[in-house]
C-alpha positions in Angstrom: 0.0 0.0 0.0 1.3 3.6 -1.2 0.7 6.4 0.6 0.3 10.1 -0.9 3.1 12.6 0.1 2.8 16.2 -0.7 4.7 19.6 -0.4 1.9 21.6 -0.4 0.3 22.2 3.7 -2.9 23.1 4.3 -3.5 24.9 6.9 -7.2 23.1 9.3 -9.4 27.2 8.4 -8.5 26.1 4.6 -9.3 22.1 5.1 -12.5 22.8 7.5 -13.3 25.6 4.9 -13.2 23.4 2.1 -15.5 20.8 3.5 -18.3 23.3 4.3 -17.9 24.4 0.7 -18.7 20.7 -0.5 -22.1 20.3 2.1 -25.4 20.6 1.0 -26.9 23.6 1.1 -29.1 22.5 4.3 -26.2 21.4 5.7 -24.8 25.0 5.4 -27.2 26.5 6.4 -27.5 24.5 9.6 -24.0 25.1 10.5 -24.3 28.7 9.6 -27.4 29.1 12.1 -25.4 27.0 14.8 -22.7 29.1 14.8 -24.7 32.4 14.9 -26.8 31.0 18.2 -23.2 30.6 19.6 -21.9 33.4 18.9 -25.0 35.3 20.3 -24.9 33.4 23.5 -20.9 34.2 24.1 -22.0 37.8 23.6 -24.8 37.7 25.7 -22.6 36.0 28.5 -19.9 38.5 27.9 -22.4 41.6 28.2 -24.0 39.7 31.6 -20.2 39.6 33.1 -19.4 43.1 31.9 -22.4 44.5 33.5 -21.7 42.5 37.0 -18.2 43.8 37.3 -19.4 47.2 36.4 -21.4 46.9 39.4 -19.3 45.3 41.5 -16.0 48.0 41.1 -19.1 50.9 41.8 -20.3 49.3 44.2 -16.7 48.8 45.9 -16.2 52.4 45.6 -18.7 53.4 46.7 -17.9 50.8 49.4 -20.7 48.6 49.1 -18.8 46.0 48.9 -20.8 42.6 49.2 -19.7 39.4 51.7 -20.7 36.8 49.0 -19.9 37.6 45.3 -22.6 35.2 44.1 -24.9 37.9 44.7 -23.3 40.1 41.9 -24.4 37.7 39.0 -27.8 37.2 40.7 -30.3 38.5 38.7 
């Protein structure tokens, strides 16, 4: 058994992005929607931390500071 040897590399963005390419168009599309959802879910967690430390470092000086720091990402 022969096995292929190349010079050329490919780097895994090209390789993943050339197997999307060759999906059905369903396919894309599902991956496309999937990745939006998680995208808008990291944002969404980013915005809820960014707010919480906000209010934490206000809160600290106005020095409010809280005992348990669970409460600051209570909502």
């Amino acid at each position: 058994m022969s096995t292929f040897q190349s010079s050329v590399e490919i780097s895994p963005v090209d390789a993943l992005w050339a197997l999307i390419q060759s999906q059905t168009s369903s396919v894309r599309k599902a991956l496309t929607e999937r990745l939006v959802a998680q995208q808008e879910a990291v944002a969404q967690q980013e915005a809820m931390v960014k707010e919480s430390l906000a209010t934490a470092f206000d809160e600290l000086d106005k020095g409010m500071a809280k005992s348990n720091a669970r409460r600051l990402f209570a909502k």
